[in-house]
C-alpha positions in Angstrom: 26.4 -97.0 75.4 24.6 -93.5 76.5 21.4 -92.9 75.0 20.6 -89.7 73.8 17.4 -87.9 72.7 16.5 -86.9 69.2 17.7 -83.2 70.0 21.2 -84.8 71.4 21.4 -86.8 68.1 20.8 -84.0 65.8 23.5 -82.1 67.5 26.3 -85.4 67.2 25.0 -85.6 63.5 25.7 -82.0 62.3 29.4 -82.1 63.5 30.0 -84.1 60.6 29.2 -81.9 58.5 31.8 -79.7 60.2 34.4 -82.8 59.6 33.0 -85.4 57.0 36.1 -87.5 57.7 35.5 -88.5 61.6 34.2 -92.1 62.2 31.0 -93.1 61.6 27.8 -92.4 64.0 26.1 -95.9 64.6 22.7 -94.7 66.2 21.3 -98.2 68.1 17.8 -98.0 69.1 13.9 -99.5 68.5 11.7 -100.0 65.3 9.9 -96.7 64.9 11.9 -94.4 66.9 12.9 -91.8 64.5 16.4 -92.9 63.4 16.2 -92.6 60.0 13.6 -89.3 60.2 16.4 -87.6 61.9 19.2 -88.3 59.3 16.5 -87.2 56.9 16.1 -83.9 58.8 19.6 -83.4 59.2 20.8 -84.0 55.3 17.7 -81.8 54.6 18.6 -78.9 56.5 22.5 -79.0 55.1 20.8 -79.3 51.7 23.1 -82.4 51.4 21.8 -85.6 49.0 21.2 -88.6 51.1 21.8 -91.7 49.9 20.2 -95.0 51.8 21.9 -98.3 52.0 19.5 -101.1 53.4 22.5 -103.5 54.4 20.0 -106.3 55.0 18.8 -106.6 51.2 22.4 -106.6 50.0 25.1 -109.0 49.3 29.1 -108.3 49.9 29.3 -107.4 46.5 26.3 -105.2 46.7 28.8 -103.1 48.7 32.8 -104.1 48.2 31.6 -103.9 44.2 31.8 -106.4 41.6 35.3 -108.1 40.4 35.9 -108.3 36.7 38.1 -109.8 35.3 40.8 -108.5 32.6 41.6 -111.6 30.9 44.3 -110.3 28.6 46.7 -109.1 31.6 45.6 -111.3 34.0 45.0 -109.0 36.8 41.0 -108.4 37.9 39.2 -105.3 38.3 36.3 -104.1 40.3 33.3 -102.6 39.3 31.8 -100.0 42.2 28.4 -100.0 43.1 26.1 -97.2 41.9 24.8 -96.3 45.2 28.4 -95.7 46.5 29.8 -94.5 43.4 30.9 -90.9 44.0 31.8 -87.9 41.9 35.3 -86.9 41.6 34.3 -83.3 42.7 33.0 -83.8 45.8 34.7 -80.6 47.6 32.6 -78.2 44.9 29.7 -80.0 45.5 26.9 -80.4 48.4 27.9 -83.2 50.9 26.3 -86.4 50.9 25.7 -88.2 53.6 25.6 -92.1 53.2 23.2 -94.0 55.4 23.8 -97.7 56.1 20.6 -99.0 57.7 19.5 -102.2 59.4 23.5 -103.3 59.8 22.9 -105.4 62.4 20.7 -107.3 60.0 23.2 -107.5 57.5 25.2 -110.6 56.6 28.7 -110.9 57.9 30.5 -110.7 54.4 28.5 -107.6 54.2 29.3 -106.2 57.5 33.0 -106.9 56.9 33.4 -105.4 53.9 31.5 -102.1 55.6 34.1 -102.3 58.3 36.1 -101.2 55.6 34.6 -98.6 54.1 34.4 -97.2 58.1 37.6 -97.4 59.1 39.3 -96.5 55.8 36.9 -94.9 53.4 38.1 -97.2 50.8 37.8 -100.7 49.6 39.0 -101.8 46.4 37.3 -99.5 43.8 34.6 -98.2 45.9 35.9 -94.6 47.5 34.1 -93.1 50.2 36.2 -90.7 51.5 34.9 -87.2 52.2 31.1 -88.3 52.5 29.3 -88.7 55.9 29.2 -92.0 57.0 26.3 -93.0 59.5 24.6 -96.2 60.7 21.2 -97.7 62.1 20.6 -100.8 63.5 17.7 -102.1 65.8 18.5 -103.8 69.1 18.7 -107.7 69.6 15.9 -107.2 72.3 13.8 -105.8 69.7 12.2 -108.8 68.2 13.6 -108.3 64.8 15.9 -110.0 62.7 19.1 -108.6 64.1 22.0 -110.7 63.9 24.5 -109.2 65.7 27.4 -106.4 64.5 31.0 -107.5 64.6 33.0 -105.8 67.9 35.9 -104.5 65.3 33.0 -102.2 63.7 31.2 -100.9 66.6 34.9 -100.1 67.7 35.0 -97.7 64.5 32.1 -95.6 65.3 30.5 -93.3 67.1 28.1 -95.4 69.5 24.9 -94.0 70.2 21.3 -95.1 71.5 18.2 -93.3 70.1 15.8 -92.4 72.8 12.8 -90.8 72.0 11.1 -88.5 73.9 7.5 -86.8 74.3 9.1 -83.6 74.8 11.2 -83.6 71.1 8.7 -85.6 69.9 6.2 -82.6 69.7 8.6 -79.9 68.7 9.0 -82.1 65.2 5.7 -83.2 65.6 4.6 -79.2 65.5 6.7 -78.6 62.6 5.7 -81.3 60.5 1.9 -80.0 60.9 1.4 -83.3 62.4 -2.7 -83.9 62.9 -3.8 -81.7 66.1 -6.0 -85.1 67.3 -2.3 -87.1 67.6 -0.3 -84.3 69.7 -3.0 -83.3 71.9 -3.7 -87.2 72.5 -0.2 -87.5 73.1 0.7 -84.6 74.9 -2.4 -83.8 76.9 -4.4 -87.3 77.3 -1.9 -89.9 78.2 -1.3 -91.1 74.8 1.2 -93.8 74.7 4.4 -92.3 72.1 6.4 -95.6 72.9 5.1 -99.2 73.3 6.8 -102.6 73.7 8.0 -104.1 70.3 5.9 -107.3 69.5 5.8 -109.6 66.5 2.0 -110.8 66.7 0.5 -106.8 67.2 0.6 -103.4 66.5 2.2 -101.2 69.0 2.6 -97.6 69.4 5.8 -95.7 67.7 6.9 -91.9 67.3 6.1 -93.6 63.2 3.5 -95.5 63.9 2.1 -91.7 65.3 3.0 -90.2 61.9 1.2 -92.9 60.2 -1.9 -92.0 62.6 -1.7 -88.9 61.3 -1.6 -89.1 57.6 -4.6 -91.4 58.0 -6.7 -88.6 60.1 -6.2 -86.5 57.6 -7.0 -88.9 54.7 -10.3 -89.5 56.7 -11.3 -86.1 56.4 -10.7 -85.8 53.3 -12.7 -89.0 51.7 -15.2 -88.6 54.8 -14.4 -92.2 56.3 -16.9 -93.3 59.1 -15.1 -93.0 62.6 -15.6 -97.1 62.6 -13.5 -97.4 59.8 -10.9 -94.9 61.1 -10.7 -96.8 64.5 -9.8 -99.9 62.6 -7.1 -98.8 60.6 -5.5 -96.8 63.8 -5.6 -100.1 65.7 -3.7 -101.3 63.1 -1.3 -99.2 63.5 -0.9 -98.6 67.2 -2.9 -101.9 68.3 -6.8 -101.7 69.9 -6.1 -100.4 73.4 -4.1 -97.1 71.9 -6.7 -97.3 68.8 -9.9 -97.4 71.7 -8.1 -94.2 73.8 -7.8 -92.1 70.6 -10.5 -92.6 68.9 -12.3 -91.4 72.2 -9.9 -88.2 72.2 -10.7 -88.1 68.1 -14.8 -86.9 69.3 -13.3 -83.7 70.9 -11.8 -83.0 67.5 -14.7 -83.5 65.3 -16.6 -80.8 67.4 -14.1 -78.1 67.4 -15.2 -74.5 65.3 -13.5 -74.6 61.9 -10.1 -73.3 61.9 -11.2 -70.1 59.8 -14.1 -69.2 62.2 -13.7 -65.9 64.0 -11.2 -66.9 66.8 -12.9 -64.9 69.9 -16.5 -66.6 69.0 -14.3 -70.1 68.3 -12.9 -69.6 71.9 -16.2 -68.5 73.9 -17.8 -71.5 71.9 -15.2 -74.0 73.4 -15.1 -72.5 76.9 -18.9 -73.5 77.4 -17.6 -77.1 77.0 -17.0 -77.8 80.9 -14.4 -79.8 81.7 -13.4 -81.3 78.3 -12.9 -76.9 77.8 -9.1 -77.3 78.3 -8.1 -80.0 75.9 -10.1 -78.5 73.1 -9.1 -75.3 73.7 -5.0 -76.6 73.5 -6.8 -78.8 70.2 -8.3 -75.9 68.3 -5.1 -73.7 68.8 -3.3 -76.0 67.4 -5.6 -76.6 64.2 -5.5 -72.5 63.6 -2.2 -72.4 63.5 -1.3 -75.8 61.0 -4.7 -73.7 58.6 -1.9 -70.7 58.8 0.8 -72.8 58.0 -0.8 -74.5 55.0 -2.1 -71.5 53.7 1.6 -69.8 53.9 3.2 -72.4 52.4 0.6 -72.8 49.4 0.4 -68.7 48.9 4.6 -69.0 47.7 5.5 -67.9 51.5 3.1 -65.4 52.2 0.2 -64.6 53.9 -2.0 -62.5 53.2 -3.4 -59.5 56.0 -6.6 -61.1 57.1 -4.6 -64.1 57.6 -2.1 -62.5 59.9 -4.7 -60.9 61.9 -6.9 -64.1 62.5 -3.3 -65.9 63.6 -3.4 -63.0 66.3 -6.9 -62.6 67.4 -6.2 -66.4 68.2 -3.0 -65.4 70.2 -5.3 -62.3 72.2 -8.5 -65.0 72.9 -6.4 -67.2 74.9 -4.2 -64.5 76.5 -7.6 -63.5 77.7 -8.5 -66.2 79.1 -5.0 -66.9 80.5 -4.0 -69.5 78.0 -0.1 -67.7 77.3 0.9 -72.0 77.3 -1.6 -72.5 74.2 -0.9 -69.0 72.0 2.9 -70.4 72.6 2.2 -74.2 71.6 0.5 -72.0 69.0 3.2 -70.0 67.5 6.0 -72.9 67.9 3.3 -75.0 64.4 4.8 -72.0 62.2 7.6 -72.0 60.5 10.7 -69.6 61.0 10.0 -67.5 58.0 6.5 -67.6 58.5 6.6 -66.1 61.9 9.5 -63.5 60.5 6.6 -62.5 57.9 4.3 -62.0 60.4 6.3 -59.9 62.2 7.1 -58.0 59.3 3.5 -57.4 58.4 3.0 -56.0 62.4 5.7 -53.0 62.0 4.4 -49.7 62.2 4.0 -48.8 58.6 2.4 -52.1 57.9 -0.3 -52.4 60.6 -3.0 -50.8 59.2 -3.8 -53.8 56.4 -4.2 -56.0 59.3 -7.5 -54.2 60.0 -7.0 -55.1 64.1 -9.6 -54.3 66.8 -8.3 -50.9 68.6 -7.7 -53.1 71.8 -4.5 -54.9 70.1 -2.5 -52.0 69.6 0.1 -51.2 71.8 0.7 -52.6 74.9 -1.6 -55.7 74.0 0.4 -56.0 70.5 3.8 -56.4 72.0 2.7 -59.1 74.2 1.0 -61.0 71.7 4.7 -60.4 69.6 6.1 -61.9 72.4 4.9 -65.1 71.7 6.2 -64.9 68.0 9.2 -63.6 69.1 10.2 -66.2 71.8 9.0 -69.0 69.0 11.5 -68.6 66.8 14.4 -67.7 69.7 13.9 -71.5 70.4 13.0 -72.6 66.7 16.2 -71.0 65.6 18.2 -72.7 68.8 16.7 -76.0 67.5 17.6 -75.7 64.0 
């Protein structure tokens, strides 16, 4: 099978939205990679309800339904199961997408009665037909519990092997306002995204990453000692990873605060020396996730002073010839939220923004550049 990146997959998902009735998408790849992420993503953007099936927990009737019997005519009935259990106006309704995970752990009653349900939509009182079908399963290679999928269903689907990469990886990371600590580490320090599966450690994952995440942010928030923060990344991405960041983690706890003055921020960092750079790529980063929060808490607005400190950030590392940093920048914000910004720059608007004289003109349109090119390849993304 061809394995394909998470911007590859998105692309084979969406055109079953186009036609729900094609075969099935089985996505194949490692614990952790993003499978189930990116079917979130992708129901989420097409506003469809998604409904996940953990084949592994489930017995055949779990999925074919439940036979009663109807003792007075002597025939017997089936009951369908909630989870697959459809309503009769699905055309006047959003799509929903059903997502049948960990098949290869399933039983093989239970995978025979879903080779059903792909080939044919329907299996005794259970009716499918019209929602979008797609499958994940981990590979026998990856130390897991994976038993193996019948050829006569893989012969029914779309085949396809999840690949991550660092390169996808930090567009969603950016969008999800994942912690500025993890995507520098990983994009500018040699973090490891993928590590060899294991069953007696931890080991790193594009989830596992998430998880690193969430708890940086949790740390802040309840003050944890950076001992106790080092354990519980190591348990998620094992000591060696857990050793690395927690190193990378210092530069982070001695950036400016994201609502300082951005030039001052900037000339503060520069007098860093040689650990300058990554700080600088760090506390760009951390400005714009503060404008992104603040956006999406405001009802989807921001308010003037907050637009300007989002540029004065864009013209201090223009300055300084940092164009790769204001656009790694401008790529955290949201769509909308770099259309509102816009807005708020057009002529009539400008002067709430309170800007120095020096970014009018010639160095506004520059600094609109970045903006502008972010959401050319947001909007190609999405």
């Amino acid at each position: 099978m061809r394995a394909v990146s998470p911007s590859e997959l998105i692309e084979i998902l969406e055109t079953r939205f186009d036609d729900p009735f094609a075969p099935p998408v089985l996505i194949f790849g490692p614990p952790g990679e993003g499978k189930t992420q990116i079917v979130r993503d992708v129901a989420t953007k097409h506003k469809a309800e998604l409904r996940v099936i953990r084949l592994s927990t489930m017995a055949q009737e779990d999925v074919s339904g439940v036979m009663v019997p109807d003792i007075e005519n002597r025939l017997a009935d089936y009951w369908s199961p909630a989870l697959l259990d459809l309503p009769d106006d699905m055309n006047k309704r959003n799509k929903i997408v059903l997502f049948f995970d960990e098949l290869g752990c399933a039983k093989t009653d239970v995978q025979n009665a879903a080779l059903n349900l792909f080939q044919d939509g329907v299996l005794h009182n259970v009716d499918i037909r019209g929602a979008i079908r797609i499958a994940a399963t981990n590979r026998p290679k990856d130390k897991v519990f994976v038993k193996g999928i019948t050829s006569a269903l893989i012969n029914r689907c779309c085949v396809v092997e999840l690949q991550n990469n660092v390169k996808d990886w930090l567009t969603w990371a950016r969008r999800n306002l994942i912690h500025p600590a993890v995507i520098s580490y990983i994009d500018k320090d040699g973090g490891v995204l993928r590590g060899e599966p294991s069953i007696t450690s931890s080991y790193p994952t594009p989830r596992a990453w998430e998880y690193v995440s969430r708890e940086c942010y949790r740390a802040e928030k309840l003050k944890l000692s950076a001992k106790t923060l080092s354990a519980m990344i190591s348990g998620y991405v094992g000591e060696q990873e857990a050793s690395k960041f927690s190193a990378h983690l210092r530069y982070y706890r001695q950036l400016p605060a994201p609502t300082e003055d951005p030039e001052q921020a900037v000339s503060q960092i520069l007098q860093k020396g040689k650990d300058a750079n990554i700080c600088l790529y760090m506390y760009a980063h951390n400005v714009a996730m503060y404008i992104q929060r603040t956006y999406d808490e405001n009802k989807k607005r921001l308010k003037p002073e907050h637009i300007r400190h989002f540029l004065l950030l864009l013209a201090a590392l223009a300055k300084i010839e940092k164009q790769q940093f204001a656009m790694a920048a401008a790529h955290v914000l949201s769509i909308d939220a770099l259309y509102h910004i816009i807005h708020n720059c057009t002529v009539g608007k400008r002067s709430a923004l309170n800007l120095p004289e020096r970014i009018f003109g010639k160095d506004l349109k520059e600094l609109l550049k970045f903006i502008t090119e972010a959401i050319g390849v947001a909007e190609k993304g999405d």
